[in-house]
FIROVEX-101968 format. One line per field, with one value per residue: residue number from 1; residue in one letter; x, z, y of N, C-alpha, C in turn. Coordinates in nm, 4 decimals. Each point is the difference from the previous one (the first is absolute). Layout:
% residues N
num: c(NUM, ...)
residuo: c(A, ...)
n.X: c(X, ...)
n.Z: c(Z, ...)
n.Y: c(Y, ...)
ca.X: c(X, ...)
ca.Z: c(Z, ...)
ca.Y: c(Y, ...)
c.X: c(X, ...)
c.Z: c(Z, ...)
c.Y: c(Y, ...)
% end
This chain:
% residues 166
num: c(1, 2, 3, 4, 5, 6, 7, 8, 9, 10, 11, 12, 13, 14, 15, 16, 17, 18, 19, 20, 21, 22, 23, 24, 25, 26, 27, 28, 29, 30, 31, 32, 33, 34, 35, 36, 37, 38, 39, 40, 41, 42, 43, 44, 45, 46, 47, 48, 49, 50, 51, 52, 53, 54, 55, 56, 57, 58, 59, 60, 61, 62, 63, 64, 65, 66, 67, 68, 69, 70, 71, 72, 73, 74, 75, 76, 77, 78, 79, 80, 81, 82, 83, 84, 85, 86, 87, 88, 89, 90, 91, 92, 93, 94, 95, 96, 97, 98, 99, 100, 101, 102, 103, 104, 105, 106, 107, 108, 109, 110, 111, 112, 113, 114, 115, 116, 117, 118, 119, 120, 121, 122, 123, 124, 125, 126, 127, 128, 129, 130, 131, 132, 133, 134, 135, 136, 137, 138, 139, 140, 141, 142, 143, 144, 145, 146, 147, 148, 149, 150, 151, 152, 153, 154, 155, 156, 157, 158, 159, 160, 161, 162, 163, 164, 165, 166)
residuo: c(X, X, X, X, X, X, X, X, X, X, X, X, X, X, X, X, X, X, X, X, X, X, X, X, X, X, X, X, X, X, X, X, X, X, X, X, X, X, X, X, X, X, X, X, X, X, X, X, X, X, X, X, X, X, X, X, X, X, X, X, X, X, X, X, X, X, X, X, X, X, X, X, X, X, X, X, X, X, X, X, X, X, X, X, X, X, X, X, X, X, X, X, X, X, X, X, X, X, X, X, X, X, X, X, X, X, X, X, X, X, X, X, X, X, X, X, X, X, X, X, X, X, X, X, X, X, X, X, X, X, X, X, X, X, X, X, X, X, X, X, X, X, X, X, X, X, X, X, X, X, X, X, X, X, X, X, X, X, X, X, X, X, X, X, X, X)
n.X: c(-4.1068, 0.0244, 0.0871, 0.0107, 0.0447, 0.1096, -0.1424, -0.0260, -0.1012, 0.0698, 0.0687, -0.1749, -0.0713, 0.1058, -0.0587, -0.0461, 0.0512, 0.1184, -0.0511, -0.1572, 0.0735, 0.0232, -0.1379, 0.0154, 0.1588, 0.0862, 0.0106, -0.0438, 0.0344, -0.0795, 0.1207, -0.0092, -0.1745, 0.0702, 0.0417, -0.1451, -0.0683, 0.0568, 0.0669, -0.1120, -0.0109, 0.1635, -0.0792, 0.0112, -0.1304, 0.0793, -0.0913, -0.1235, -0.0232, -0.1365, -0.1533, -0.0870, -0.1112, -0.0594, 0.0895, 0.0943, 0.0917, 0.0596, 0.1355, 0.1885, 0.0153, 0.1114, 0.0871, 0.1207, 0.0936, 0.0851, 0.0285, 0.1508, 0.0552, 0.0653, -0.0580, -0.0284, 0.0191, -0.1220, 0.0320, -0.1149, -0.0969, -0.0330, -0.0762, -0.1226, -0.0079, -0.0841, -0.0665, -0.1155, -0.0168, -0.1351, 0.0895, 0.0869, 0.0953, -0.0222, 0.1099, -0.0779, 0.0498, -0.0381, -0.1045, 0.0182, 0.0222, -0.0737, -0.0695, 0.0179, 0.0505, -0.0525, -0.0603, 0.0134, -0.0243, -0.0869, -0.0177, 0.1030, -0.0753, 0.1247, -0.0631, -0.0399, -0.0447, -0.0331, -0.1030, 0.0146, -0.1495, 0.1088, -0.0184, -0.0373, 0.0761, 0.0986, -0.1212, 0.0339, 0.1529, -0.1116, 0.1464, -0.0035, 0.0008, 0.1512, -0.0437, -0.1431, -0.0036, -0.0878, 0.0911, 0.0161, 0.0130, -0.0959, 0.1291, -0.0317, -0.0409, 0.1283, -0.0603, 0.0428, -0.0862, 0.0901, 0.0467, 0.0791, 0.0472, 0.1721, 0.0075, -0.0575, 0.1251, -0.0587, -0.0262, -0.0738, -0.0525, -0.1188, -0.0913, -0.0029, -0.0857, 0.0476, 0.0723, -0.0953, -0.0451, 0.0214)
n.Z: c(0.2792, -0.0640, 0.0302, -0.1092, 0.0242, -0.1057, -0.0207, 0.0022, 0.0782, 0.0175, -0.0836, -0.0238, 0.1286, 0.0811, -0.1076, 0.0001, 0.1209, -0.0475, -0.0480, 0.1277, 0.1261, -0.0944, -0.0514, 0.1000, -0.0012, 0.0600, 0.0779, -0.0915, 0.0115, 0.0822, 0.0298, 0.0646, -0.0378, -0.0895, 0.0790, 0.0961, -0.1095, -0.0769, 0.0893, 0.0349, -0.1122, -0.0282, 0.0530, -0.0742, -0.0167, 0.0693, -0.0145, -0.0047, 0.0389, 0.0632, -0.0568, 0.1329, -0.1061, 0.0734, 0.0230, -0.0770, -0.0861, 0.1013, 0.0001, -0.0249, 0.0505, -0.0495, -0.0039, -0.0504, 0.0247, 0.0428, -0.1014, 0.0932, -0.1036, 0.1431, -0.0519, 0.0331, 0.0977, -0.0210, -0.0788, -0.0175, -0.0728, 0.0339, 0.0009, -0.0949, -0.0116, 0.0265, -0.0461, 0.0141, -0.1532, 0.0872, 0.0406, -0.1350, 0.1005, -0.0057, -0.0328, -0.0918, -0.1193, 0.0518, -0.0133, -0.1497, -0.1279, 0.1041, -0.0053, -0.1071, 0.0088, 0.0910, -0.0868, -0.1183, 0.0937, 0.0035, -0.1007, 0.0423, -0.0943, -0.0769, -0.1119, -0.0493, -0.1392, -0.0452, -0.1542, 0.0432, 0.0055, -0.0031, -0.0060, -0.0137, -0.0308, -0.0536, -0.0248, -0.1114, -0.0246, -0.0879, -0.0497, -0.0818, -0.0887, 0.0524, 0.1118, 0.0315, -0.0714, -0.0933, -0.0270, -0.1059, 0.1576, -0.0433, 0.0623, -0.0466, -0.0715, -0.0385, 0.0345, 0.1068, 0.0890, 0.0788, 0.0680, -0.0096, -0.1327, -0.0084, -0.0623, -0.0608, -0.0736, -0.1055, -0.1120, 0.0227, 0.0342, -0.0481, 0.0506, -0.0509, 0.1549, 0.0637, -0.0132, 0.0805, -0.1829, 0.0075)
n.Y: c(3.3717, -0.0797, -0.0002, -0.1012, -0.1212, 0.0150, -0.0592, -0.1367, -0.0047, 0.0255, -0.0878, -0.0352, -0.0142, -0.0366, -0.1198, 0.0024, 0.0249, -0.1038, -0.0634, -0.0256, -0.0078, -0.1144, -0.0124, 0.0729, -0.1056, 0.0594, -0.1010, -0.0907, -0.1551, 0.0108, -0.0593, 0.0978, -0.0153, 0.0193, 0.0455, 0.0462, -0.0093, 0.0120, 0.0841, 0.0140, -0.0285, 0.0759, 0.0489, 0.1019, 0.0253, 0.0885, 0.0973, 0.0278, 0.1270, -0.0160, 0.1289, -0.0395, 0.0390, -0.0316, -0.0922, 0.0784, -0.0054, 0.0882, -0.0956, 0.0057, -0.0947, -0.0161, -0.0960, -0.0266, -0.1343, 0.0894, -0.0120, -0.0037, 0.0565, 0.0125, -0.1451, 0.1188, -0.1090, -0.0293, 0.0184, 0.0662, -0.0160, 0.1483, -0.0269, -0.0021, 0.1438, -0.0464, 0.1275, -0.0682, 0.0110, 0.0099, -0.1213, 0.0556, 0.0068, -0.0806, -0.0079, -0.0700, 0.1233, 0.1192, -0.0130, -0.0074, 0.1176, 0.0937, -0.0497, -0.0229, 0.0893, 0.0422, -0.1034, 0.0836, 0.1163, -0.0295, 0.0304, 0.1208, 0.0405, -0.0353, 0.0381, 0.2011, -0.0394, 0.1344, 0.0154, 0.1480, 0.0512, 0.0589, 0.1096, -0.1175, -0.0561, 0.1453, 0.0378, -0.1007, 0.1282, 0.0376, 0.0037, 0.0998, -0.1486, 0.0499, -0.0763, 0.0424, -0.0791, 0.0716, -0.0607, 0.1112, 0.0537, 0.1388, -0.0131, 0.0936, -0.0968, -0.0587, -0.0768, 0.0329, -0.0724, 0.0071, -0.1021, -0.0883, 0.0974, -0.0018, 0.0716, -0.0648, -0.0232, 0.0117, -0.0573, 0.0568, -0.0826, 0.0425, -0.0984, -0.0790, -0.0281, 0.0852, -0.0863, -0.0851, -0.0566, -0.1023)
ca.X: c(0.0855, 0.0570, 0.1634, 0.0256, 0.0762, -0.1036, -0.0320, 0.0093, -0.1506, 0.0650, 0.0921, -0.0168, -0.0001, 0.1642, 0.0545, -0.1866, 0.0653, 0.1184, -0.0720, -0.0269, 0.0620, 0.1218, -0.1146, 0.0234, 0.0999, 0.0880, 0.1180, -0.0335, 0.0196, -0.1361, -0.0108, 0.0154, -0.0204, 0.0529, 0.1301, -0.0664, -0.0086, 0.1041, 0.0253, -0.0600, -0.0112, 0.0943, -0.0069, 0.0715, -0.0596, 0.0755, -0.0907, -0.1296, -0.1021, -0.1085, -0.0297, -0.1794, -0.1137, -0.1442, 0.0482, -0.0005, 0.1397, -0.0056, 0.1084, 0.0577, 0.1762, 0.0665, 0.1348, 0.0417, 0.1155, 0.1145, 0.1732, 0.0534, 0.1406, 0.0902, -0.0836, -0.0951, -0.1394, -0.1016, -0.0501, -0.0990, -0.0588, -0.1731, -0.0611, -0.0587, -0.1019, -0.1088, -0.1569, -0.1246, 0.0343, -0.1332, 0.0403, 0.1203, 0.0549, -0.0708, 0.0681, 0.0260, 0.1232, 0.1118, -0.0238, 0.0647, 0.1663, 0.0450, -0.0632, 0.1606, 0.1605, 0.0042, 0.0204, 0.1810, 0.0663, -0.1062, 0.0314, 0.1412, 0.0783, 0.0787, -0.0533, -0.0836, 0.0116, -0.1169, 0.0139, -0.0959, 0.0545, 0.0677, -0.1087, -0.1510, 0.0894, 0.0688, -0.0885, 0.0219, 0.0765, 0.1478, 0.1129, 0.0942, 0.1668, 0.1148, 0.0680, -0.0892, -0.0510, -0.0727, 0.0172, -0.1202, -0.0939, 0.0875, 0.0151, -0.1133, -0.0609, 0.0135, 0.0444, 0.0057, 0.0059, 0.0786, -0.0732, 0.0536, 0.1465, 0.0299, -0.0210, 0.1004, 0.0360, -0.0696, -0.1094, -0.1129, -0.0613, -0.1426, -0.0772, -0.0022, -0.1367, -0.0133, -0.0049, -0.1254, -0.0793, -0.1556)
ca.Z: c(-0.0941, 0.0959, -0.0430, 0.0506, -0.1476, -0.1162, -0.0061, -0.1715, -0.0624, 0.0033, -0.0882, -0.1057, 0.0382, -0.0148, -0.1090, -0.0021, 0.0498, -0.0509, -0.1034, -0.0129, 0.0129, -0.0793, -0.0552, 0.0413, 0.0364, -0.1173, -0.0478, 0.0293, -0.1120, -0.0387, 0.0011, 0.1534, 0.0367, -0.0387, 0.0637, 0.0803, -0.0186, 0.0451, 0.1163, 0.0494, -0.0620, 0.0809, 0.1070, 0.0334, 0.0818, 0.1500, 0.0449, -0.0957, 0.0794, -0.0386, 0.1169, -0.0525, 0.1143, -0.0287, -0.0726, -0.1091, -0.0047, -0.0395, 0.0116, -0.0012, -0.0094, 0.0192, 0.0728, -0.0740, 0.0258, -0.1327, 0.0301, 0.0279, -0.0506, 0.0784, 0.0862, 0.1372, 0.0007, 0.0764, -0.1209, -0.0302, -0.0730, 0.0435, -0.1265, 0.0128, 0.1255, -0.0713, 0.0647, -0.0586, -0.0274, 0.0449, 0.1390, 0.0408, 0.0670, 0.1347, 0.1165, -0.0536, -0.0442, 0.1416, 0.1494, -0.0515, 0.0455, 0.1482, -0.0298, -0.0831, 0.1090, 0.1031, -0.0187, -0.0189, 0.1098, 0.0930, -0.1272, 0.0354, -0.1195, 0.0415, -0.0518, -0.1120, -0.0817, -0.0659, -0.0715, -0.0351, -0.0247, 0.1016, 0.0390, 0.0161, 0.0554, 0.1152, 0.1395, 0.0639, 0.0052, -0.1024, -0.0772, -0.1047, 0.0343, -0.1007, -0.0177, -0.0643, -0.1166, -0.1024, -0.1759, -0.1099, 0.0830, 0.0653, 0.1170, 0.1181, -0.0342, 0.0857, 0.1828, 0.0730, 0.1565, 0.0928, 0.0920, 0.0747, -0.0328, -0.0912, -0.0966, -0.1035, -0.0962, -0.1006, -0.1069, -0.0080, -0.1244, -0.0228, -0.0130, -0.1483, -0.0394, -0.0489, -0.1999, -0.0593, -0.0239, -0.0290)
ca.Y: c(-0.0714, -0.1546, -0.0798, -0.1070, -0.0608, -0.0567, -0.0828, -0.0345, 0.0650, 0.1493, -0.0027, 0.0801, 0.1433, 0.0984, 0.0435, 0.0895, 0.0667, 0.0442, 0.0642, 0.1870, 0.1152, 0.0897, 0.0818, 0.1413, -0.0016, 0.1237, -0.0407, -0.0895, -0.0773, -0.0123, -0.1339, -0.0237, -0.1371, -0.1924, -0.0057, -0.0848, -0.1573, -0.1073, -0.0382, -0.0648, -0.1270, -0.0693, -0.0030, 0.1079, 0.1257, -0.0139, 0.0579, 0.0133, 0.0170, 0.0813, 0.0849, 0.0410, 0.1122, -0.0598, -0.1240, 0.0439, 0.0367, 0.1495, 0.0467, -0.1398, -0.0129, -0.1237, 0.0200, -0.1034, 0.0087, 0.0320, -0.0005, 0.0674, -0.0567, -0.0363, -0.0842, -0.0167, -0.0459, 0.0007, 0.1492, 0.0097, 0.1198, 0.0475, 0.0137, 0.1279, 0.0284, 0.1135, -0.0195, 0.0540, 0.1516, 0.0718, 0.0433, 0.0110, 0.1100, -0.0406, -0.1067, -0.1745, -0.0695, 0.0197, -0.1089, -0.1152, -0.0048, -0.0479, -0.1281, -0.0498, 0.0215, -0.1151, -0.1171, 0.0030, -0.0307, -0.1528, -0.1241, -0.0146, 0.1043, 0.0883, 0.1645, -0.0440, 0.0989, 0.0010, 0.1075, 0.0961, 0.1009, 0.0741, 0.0953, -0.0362, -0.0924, 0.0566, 0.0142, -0.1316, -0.0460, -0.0672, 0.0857, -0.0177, -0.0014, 0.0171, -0.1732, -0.1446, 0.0811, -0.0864, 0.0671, 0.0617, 0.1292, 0.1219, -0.0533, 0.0462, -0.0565, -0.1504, 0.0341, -0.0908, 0.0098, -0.1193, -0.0386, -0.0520, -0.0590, 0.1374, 0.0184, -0.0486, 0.0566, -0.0586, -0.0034, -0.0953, -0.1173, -0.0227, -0.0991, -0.0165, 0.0565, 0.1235, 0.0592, -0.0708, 0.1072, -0.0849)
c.X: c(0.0737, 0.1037, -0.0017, 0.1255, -0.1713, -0.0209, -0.0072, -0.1250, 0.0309, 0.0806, -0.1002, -0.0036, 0.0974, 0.0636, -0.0972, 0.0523, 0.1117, -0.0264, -0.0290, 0.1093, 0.1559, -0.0309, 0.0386, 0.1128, 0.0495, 0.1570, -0.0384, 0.0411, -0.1675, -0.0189, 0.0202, -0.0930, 0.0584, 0.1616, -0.0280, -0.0620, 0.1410, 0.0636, -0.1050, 0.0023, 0.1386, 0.0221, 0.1205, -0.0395, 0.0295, -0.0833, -0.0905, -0.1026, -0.1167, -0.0073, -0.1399, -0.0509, -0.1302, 0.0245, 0.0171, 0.1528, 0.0320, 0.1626, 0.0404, 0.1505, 0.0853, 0.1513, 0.0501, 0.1484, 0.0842, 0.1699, 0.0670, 0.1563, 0.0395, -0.0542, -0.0653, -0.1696, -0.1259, -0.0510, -0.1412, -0.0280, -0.0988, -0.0767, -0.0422, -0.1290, -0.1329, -0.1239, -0.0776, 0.0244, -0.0563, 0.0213, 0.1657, -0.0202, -0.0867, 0.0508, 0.0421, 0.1062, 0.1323, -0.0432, 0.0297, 0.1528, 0.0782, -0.0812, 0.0990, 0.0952, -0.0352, -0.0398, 0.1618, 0.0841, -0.0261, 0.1481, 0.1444, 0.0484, 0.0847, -0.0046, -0.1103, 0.0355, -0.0829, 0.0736, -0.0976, 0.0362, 0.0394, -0.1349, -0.0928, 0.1572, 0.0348, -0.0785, 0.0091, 0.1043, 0.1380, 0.0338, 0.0903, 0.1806, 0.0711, 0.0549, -0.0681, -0.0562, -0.0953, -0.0225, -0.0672, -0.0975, 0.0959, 0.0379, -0.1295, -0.1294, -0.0443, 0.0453, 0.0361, -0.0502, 0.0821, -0.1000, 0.0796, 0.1644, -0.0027, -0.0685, 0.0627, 0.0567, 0.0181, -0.0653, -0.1581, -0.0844, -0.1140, -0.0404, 0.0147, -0.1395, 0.0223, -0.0372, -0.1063, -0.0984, -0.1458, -0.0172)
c.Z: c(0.0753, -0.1462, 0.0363, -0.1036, -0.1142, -0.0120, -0.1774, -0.0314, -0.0357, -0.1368, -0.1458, 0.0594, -0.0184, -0.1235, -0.0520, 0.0557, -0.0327, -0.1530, -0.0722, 0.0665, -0.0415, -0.1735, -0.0060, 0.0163, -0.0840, -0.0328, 0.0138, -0.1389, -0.0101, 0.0451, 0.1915, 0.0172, -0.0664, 0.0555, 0.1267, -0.0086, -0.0505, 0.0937, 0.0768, -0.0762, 0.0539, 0.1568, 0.0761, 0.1110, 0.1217, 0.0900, -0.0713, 0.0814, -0.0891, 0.0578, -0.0608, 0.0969, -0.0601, -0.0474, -0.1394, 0.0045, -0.0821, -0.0249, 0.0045, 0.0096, -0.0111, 0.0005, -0.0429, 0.0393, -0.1562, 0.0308, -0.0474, -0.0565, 0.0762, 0.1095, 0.1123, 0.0091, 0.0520, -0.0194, -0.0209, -0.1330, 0.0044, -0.1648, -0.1002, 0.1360, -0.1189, 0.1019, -0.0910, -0.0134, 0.0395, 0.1290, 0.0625, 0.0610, 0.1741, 0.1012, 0.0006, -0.0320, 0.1517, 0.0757, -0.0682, 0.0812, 0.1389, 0.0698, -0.0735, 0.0671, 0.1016, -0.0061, -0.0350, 0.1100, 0.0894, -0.0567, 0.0057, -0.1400, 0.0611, -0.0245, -0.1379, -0.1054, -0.0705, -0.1069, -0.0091, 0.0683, 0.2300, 0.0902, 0.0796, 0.1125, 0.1436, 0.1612, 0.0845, 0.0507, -0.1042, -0.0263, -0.1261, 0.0881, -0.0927, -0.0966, -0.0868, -0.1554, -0.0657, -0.1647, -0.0001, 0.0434, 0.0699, 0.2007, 0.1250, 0.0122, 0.0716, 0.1734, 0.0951, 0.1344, 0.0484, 0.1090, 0.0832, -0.0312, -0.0818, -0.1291, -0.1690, -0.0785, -0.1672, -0.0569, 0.0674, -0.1213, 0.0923, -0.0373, -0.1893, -0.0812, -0.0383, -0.1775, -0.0514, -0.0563, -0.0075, 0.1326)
c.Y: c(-0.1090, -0.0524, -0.1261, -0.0964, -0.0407, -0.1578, -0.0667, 0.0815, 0.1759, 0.0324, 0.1194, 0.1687, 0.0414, 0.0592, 0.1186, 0.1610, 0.0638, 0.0584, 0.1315, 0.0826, -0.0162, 0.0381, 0.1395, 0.0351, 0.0990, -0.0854, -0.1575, -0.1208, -0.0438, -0.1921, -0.0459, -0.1210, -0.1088, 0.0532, -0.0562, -0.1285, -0.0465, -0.0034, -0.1097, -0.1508, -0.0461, -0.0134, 0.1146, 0.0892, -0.0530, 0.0723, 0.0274, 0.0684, 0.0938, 0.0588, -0.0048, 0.0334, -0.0483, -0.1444, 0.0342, 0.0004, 0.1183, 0.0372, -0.1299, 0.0500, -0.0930, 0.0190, -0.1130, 0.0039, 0.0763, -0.0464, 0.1118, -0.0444, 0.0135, -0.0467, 0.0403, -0.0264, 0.0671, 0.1282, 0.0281, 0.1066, 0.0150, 0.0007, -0.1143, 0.0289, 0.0566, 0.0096, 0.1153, 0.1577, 0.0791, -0.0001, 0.0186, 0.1544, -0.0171, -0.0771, -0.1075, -0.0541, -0.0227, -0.1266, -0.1456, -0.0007, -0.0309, -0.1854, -0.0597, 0.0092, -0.0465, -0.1164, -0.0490, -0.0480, -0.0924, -0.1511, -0.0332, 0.0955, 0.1411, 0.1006, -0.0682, 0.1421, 0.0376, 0.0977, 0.0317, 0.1751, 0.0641, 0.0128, -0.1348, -0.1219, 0.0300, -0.0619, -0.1715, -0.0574, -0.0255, 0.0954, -0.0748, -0.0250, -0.0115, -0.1173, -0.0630, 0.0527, -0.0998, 0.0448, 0.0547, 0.0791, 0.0550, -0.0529, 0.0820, -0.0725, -0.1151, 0.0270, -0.1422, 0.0123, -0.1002, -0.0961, -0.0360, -0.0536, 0.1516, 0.0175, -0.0981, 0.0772, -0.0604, 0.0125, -0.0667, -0.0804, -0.0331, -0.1533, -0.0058, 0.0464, 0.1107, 0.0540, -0.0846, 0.1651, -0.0602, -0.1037)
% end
C-alpha cells in the first residue's frame, strides 16, 4: 500500500470511495463526498491524502482548517476518512490517520479535531476536552490532539462545507 497527496485525476475515485464506505456507515449524513468536493473546489482541503494498492485508491483522508471562538489559530479537522468497505479493518484507515497528523505537524498546525467514535481515536492521541466543544454531540465524541500550543477553549466551527448536501 503506498499513501500519497491526491491528485486532480483522483477527484472521481475518492468520491467513489467515500461513497461506498459511508454506504455502510451506521452514523452517517450520506453527503461526506460533496463536503470533499467542495472543500476542494474552495480550495480548503489542507491535507488530502490517498491510499492504493495495485494503483487503485483504497482509502482517503482529509483535514480542513476549523475555528475556534476564542480565536486560536491553526486548528485542523480530521475528516472525512473512508476506505473500501471490503477492505476496512486492515490498517488503511490508521495509516491515513497517522500520514495526516504528521503532515499536520510538518505544516506548523497547532492541534486537530475529529468526531467520532472514542474507541478507534484514543489510539492517535486524541482526547475528549472540557474546554472545547461542538454543539449538538454527546462531548465523548468530539476530541482533540494538541501539537504544539495548549489546548483551546470554545466552540468549534467546521468549514461551511460541511453542511454541503449536494
Amino acid at each position: 500500500m503506498r499513501i500519497r497527496p491526491e491528485t486532480p485525476a483522483d477527484a472521481g475515485s475518492i468520491s467513489g470511495v467515500i461513497e461506498r464506505a459511508f454506504d455502510v456507515a451506521r452514523f452517517s449524513s450520506h453527503t461526506e463526498q460533496f463536503i470533499v468536493e467542495s472543500l476542494r473546489k474552495t480550495g480548503d482541503l489542507s491535507v488530502s491524502l490517498v491510499a492504493e494498492r495495485e494503483q487503485t485508491i483504497v482509502g482517503y483522508v482529509a483535514f480542513s482548517q476549523v475555528a475556534i471562538s476564542d480565536g486560536s489559530e491553526n486548528w485542523y479537522g480530521l475528516g472525512p476518512i473512508a476506505v473500501e468497505p471490503s477492505l476496512q479493518g486492515q490498517g488503511i484507515g490508521s495509516a491515513l490517520v497517522e500520514a495526516g497528523l504528521a503532515q499536520l505537524q510538518t505544516i506548523g498546525a497547532a492541534g486537530c479535531v475529529v468526531l467520532g467514535d472514542p474507541a478507534y481515536y484514543h489510539r492517535f492521541g486524541f482526547q475528549s476536552v472540557s474546554g472545547l466543544r461542538y454543539p449538538g454531540l454527546p462531548p465523548e465524541y468530539f476530541m482533540a490532539r494538541c501539537f504544539a500550543s495548549d489546548i483551546p477553549v470554545g466552540v468549534v466551527t467546521y468549514h461551511a462545507a460541511f453542511a454541503s448536501e449536494s
